[in-house]
Residue frames relative to the residue before (quaternion, step in Angstrom):
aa qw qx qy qz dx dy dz
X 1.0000 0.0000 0.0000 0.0000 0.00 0.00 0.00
X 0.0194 -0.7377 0.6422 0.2076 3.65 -0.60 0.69
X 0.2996 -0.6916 0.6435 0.1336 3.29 -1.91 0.08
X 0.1517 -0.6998 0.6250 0.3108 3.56 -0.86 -0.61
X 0.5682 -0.6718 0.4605 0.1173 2.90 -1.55 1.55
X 0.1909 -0.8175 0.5209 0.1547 4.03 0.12 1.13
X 0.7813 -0.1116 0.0714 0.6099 4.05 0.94 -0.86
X 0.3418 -0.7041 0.5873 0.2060 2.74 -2.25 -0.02
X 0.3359 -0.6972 0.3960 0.4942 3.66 -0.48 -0.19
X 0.7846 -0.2034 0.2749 0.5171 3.50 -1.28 -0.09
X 0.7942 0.4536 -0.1882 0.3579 3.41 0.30 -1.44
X 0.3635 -0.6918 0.5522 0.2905 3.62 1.70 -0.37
X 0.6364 0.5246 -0.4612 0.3273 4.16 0.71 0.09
X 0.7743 0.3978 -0.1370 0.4728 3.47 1.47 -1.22
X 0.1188 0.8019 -0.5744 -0.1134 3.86 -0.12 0.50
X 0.4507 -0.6925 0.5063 0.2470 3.17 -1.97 -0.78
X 0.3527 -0.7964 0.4584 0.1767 3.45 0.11 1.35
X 0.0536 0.7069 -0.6636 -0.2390 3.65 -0.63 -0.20
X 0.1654 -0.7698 0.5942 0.1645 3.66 -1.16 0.71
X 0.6532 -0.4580 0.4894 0.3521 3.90 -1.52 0.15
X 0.7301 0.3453 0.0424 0.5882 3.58 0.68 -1.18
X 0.6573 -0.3104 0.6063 0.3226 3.28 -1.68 0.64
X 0.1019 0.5975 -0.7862 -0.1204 4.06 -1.30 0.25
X 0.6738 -0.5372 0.5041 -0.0571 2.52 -2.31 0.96
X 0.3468 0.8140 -0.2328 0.4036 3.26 2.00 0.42
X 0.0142 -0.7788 0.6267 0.0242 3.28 -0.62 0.90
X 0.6909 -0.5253 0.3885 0.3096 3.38 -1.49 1.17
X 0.8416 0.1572 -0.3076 0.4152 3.07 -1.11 0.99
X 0.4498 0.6830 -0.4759 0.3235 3.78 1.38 -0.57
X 0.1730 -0.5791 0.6912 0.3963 3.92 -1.21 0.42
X 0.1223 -0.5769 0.8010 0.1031 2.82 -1.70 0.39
X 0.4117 -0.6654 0.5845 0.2147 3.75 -1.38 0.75
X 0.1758 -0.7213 0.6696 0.0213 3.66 -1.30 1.33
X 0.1812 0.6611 -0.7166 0.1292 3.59 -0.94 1.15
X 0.6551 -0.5244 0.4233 0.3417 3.21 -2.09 0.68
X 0.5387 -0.5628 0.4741 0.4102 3.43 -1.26 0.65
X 0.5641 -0.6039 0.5401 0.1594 3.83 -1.20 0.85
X 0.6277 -0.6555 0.3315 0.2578 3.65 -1.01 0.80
X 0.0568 0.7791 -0.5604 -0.2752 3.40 -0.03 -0.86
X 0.5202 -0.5190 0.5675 0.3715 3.22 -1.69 0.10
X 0.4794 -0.6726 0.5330 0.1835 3.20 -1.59 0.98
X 0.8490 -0.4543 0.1293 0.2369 3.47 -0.90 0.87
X 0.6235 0.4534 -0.0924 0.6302 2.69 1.96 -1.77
X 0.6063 0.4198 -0.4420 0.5106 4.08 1.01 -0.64
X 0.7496 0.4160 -0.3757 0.3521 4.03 0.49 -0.57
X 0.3196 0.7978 -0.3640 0.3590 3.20 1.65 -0.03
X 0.8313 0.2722 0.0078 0.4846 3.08 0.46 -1.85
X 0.5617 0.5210 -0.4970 0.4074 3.40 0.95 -0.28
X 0.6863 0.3923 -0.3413 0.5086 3.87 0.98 -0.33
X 0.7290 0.3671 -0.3868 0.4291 3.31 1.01 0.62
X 0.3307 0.5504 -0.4577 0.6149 3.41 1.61 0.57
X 0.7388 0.3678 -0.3146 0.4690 3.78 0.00 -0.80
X 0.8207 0.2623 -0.3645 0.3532 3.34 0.64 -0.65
X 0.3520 0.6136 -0.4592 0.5373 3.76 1.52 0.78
X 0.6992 0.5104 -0.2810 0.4142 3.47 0.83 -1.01
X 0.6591 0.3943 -0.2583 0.5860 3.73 1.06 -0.82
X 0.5374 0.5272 -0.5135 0.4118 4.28 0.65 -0.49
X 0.3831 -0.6018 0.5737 0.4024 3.81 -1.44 0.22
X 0.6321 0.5087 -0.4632 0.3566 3.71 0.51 0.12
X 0.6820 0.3140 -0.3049 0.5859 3.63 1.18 0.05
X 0.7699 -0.4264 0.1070 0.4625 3.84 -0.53 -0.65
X 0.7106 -0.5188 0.3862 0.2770 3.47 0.14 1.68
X 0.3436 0.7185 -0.6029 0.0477 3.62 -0.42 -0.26
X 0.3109 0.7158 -0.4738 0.4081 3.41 2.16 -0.06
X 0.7345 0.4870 -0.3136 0.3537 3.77 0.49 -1.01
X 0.6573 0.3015 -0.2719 0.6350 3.50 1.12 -1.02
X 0.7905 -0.4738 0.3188 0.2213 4.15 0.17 1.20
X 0.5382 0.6065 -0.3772 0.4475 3.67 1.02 0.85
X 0.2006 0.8722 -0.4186 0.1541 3.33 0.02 0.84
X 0.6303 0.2347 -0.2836 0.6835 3.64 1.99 1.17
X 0.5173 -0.7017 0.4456 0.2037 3.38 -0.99 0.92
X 0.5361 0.5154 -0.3749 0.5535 3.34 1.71 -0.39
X 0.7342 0.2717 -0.4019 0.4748 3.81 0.64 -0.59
X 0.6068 0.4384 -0.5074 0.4268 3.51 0.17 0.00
X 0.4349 0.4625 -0.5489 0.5438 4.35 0.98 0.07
X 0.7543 0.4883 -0.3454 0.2707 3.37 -0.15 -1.50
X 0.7390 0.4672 -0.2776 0.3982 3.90 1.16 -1.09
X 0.4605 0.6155 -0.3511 0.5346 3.47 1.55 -0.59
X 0.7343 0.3186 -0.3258 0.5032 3.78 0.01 -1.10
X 0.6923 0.3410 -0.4826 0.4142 3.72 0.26 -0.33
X 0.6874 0.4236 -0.3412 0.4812 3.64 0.66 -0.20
X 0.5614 0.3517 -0.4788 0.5762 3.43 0.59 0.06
X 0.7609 0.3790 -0.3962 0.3470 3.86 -0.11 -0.59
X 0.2799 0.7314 -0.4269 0.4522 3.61 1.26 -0.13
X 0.7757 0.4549 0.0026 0.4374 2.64 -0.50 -2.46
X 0.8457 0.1445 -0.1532 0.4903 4.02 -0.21 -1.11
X 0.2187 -0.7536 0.4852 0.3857 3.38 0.80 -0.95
X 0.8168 -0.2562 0.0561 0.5138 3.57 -0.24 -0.93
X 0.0816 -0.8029 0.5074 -0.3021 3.82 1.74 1.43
């Protein structure tokens, strides 16, 4: 759920959150605030499924030989290797 932050106090420790929706928050609960994350843009997710699916064709880079043969399982082996490797990078 995001919100937008309306004030702070003096001290910068206490603020106010304003939310779209009723929240589900009870007094005293912590609850974790972080910045909303980027996303790729339509045209960048566009091509990344068309890089993978160049990467798995034998006219671009074969990955048929090394056992790829869907663009969803070749997403699925990339994110576990990238999260491995970077974790949450």
């Amino acid at each position: 759920m995001l919100g937008k932050i309306i004030e702070f106090s003096r001290d910068k420790k206490d603020l106010t959150i304003r939310l779209p929706a009723p929240g589900k928050f009870r007094l005293g609960e912590t609850v974790r605030i972080t910045r909303p994350k980027k996303a790729r843009t339509m045209k960048q997710n566009s091509f990344y499924w068309c890089f993978l699916t160049w990467c798995i064709s034998p006219d671009g880079g074969n990955l048929q030989d090394q056992g790829h043969f869907s663009v969803d399982g070749l997403h699925e082996n990339i994110k576990v290797w990238f999260q491995e490797r970077h974790g949450r990078d």
